[in-house]
C-alpha positions in Angstrom: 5.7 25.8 1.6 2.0 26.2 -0.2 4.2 26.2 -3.9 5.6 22.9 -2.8 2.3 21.4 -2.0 0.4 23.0 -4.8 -1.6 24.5 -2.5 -3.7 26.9 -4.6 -5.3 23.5 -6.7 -5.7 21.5 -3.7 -7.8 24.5 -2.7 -9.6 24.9 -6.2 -10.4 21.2 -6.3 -11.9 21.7 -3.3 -14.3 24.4 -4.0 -15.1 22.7 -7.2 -16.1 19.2 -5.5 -17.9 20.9 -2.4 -19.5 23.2 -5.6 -20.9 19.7 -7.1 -21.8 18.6 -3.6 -24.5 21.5 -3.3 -26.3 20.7 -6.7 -29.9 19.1 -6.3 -29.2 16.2 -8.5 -26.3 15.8 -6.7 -27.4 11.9 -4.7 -28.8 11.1 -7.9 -26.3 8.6 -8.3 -25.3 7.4 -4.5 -22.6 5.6 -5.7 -21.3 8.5 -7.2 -21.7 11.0 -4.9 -20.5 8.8 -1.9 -16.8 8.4 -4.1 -16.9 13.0 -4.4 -17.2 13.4 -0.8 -14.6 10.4 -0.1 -12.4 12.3 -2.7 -13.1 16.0 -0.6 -12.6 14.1 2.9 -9.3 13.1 1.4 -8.4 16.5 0.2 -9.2 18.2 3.4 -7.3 16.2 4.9 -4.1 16.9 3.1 -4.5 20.2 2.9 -4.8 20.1 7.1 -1.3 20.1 7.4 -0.1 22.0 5.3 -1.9 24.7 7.0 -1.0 24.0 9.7 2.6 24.0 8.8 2.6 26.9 7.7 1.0 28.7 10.8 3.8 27.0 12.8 6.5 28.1 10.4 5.0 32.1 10.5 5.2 31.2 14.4 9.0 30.4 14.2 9.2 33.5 11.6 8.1 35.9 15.0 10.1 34.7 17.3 13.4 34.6 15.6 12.8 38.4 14.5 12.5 38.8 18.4 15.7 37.0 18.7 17.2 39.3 16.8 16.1 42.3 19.0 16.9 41.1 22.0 18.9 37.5 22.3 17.8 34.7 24.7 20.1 31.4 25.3 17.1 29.4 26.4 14.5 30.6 24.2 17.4 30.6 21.0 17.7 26.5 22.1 13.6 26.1 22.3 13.1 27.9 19.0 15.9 25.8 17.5 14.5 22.8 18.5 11.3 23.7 17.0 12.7 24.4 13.7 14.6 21.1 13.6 11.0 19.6 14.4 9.3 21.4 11.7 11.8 20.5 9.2 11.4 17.3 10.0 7.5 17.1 9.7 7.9 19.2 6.3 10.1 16.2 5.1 7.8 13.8 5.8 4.7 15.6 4.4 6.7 15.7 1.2 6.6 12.3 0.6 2.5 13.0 0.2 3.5 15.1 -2.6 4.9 11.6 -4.2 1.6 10.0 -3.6 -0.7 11.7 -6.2 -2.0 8.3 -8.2 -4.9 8.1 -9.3 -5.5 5.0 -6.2 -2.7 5.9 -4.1 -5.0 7.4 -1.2 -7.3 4.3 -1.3 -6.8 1.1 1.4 -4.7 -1.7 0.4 -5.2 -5.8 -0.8 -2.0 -7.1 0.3 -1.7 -10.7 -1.4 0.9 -12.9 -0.6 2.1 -16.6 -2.3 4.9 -18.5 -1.3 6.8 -19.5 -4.6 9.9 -21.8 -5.4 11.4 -23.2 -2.0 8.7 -25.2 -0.8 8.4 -25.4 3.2 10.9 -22.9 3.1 8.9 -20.4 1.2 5.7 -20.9 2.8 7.3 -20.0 6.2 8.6 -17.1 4.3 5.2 -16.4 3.5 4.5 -15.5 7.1 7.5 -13.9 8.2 6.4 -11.5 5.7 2.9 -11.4 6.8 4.2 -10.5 10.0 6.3 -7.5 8.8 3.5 -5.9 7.2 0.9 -6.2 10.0 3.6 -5.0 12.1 4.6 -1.9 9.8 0.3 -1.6 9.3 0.6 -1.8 13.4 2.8 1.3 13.5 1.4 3.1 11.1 -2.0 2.8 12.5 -4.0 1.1 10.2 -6.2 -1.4 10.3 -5.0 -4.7 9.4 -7.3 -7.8 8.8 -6.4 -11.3 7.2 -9.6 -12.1 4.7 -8.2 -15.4 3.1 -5.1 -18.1 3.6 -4.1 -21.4 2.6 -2.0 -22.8 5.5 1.2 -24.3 4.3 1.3 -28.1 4.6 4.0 -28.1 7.3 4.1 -24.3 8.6 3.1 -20.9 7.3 1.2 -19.7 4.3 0.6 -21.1 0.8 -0.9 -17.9 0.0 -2.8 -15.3 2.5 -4.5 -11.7 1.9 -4.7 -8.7 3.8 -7.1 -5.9 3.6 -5.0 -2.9 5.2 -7.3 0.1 5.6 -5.5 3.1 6.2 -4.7 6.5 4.2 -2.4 6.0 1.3 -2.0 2.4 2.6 -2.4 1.5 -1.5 0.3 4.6 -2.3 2.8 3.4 0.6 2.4 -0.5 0.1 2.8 -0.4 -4.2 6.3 -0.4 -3.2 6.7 -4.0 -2.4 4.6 -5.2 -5.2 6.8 -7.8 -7.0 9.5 -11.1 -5.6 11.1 -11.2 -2.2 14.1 -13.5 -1.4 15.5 -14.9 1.4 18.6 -16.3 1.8 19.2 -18.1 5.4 20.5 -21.6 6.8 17.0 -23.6 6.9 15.3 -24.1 10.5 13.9 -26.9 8.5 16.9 -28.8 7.2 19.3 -31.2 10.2 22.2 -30.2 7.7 21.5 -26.7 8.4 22.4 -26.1 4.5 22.1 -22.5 3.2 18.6 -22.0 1.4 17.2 -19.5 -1.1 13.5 -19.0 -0.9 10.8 -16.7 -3.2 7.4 -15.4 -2.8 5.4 -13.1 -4.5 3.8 -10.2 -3.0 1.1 -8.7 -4.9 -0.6 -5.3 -4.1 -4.3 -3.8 -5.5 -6.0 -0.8 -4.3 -9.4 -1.4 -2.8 -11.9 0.4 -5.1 -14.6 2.1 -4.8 -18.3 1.2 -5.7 -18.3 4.4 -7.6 -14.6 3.8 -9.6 -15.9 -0.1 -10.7 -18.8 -2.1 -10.0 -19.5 -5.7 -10.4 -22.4 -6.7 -12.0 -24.5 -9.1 -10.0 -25.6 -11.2 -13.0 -21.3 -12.2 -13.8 -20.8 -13.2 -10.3 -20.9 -16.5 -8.9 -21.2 -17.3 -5.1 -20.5 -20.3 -3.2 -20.1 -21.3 0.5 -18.0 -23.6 2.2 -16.8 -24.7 5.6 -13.6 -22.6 6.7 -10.3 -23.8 7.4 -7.1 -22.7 8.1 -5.7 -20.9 11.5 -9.2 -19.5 12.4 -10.8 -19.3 16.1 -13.3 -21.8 17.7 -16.5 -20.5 15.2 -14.1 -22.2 12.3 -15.2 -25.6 10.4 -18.2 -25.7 12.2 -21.0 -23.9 9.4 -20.7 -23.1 6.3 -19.6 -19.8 6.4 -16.8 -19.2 4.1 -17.7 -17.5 0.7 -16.0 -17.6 -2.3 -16.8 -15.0 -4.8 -16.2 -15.7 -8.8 -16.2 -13.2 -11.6 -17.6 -15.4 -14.5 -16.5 -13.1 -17.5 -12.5 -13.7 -16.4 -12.5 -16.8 -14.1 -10.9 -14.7 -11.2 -12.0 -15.5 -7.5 -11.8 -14.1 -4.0 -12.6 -16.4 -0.7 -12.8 -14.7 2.9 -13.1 -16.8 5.9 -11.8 -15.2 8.8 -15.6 -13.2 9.7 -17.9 -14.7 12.1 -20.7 -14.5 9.7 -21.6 -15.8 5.9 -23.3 -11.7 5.5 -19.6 -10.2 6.3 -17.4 -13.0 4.7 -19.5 -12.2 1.4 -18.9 -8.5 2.1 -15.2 -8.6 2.3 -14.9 -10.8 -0.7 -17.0 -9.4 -2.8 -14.9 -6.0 -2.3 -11.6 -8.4 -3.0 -13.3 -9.4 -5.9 -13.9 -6.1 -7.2 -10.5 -4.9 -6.6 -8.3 -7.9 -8.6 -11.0 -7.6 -11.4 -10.2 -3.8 -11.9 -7.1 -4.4 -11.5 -7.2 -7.1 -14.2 -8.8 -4.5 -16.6 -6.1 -2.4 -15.7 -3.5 -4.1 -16.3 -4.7 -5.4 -19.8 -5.1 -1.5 -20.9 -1.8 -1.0 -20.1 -0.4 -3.8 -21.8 -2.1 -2.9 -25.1 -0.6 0.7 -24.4 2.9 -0.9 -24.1 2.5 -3.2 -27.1 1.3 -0.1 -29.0 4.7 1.8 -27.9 6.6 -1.4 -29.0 7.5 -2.3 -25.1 7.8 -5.5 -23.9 7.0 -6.0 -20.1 9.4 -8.2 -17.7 7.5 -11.2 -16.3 6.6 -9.8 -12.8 7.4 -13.2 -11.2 11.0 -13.2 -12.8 11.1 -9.6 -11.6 13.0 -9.8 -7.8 13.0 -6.5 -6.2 14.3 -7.6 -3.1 16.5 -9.8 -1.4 16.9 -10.2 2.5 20.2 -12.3 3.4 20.3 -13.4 7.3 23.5 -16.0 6.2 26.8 -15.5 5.7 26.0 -12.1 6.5 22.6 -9.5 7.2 21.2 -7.5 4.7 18.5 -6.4 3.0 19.0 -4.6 -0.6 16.3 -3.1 -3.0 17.3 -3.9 -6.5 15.6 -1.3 -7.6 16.9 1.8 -6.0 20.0 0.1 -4.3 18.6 1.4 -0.6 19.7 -1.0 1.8 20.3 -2.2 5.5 22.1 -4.1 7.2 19.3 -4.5 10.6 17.3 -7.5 8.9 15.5 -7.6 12.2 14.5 -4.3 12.4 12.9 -4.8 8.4 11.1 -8.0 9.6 9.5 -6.6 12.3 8.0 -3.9 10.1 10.4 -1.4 9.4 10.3 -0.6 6.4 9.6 3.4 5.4 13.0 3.3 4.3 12.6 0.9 1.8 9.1 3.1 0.9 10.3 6.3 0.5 13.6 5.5 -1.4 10.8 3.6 -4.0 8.8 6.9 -4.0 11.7 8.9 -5.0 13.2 6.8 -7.5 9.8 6.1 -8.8 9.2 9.8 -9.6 12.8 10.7 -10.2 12.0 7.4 -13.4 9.1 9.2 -14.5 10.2 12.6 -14.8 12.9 11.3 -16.9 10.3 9.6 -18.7 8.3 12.6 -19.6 11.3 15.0 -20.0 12.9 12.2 -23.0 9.0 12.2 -24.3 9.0 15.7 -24.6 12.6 15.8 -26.2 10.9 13.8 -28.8 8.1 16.2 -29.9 
């Protein structure tokens, strides 16, 4: 078990970050040091249960050698039972093993707009705001709705979600990309079959440490809230919007009681769709270097969920699928995770191994 979790660098990483920690100069940079020791929390804590594990598995090792000496019928069904449970927890840590991007243990800005469809896709919009608070919900996370533009007869133009949680970013990059629906319309008296789209789009929430925004390129304005908020809403001025004056990109937050916390929250919003901007312009000059030309993402449908004629829902990209639309929209959804995860790694291994072919 320590091979398959590279347990000997996980260790050595450690040492060397708790190394750094100890140096004099070491809150020099705050900033800096605060991202190490968020970096060693996070190692520690994968490294946990693996331990762990692997106490529990010597454990099981000890008492099936006493099986063998001397056979019990009750004690042979307990320890079996363990096993079965262990196996089952070593399955699941595995999927951590998937998770190793550079953002993949950071929280999560969930962003969803309702596209072609109209009414239709904005209350598609919220059925699929629902399923993630309700996977977040299961999970344990923290979810919190920083921004949304009601739809003008039900649900959500667009909304965002800050979902704080470990690997919330790793788990959630999975539905990054176009949902479908396909259902006979609540909204229509013909009750006509209709096809709806919205785009979900997923950053990591960075770190003060990983990008910054300088004060002097940011733009902040207030405004009276609006939307589905409680009593305090529309009566101060207490939204804030946020704008990054180099690229023109902006973050609002409403849902806070106060102007101080609304300009917290978007300001870390902000900072996360700007790096991700950056981000994603390096890796399109890295494509256009290697002669590759990108899909449009909002061409790019990943998923489709079909409650008429029949139920299912299907992930183009790895063919997982389901036929218990329910059980999806009400947050289940690991399946549809960890068959991404897979085929995601299972793509870039193949990648490397026809780079290396090349050499």
């Amino acid at each position: 078990m320590a091979s398959i979790f590279d347990l000997a660098r996980l260790k050595s990483e450690i040492e060397r970050l708790q190394r750094a920690s100890e140096s004099p100069e070491f809150w020099a940079s705050p900033a800096e040091a605060q991202g190490t020791m968020q970096q060693l929390a996070r190692l520690r804590n994968r490294i946990e249960p693996v331990e762990r594990l692997m106490a529990q598995a010597d454990e099981l090792n000890e008492w099936l050698s006493l099986l063998e000496m001397e056979y019990d019928e009750r004690t042979a069904a307990d320890v079996s039972a363990q096993v079965a449970l262990l196996q089952h927890e070593v399955e699941q840590l595995d999927l951590v093993t998937l998770l190793s991007g550079e953002y993949d243990a950071h929280n999560a800005i969930l962003e969803i707009n309702s596209g072609a469809g109209g009414t239709e896709a904005c209350d598609w919009a919220a059925m699929l705001l629902r399923m993630y608070l309700r996977w977040a919900q299961r999970r344990g996370f923290r979810a919190e709705i920083v921004d949304e533009s009601p739809g003008t007869v039900t649900g959500y133009s667009s909304v965002g979600v800050l979902i704080e949680g470990e690997y919330a970013y790793g788990l959630l990059k999975s539905e990054h990309g176009v949902h479908r629906l396909v259902r006979i319309s609540p909204f229509d008296a013909n009750k006509r079959r209709h096809t709806s789209f919205v785009l979900v789009e997923v950053m990591p929430q960075v770190e003060q440490s990983e990008y910054q925004l300088k004060p002097e390129e940011v733009k902040i304005e207030t405004f009276r809230a609006g939307g589905h908020g409680g009593q305090h809403v529309n009566k101060t001025e207490s939204a804030v919007r946020a704008t990054h004056i180099p690229t023109g990109i902006t973050a609002s937050c409403q849902n806070e009681r106060s102007q101080h916390q609304n300009k917290e929250v978007a300001l870390k919003v902000l900072a996360a769709r700007v790096a991700e901007y950056y981000r994603r312009q390096e890796e399109q000059k890295m494509r256009q270097l290697k002669g590759e030309v990108a899909p449009a993402e909002w061409g790019h449908q990943i998923r489709s969920y079909v409650l008429q004629p029949y139920t299912l829902v299907k992930d183009h990209r790895t063919d997982y699928e389901t036929g218990n639309v329910q059980a999806v929209l009400e947050g289940e959804i690991d399946g549809f995770i960890e068959a991404y995860l897979r085929w995601n790694a299972s793509r870039r291994s193949a990648v490397e191994a026809s780079t290396e072919g090349q050499r």
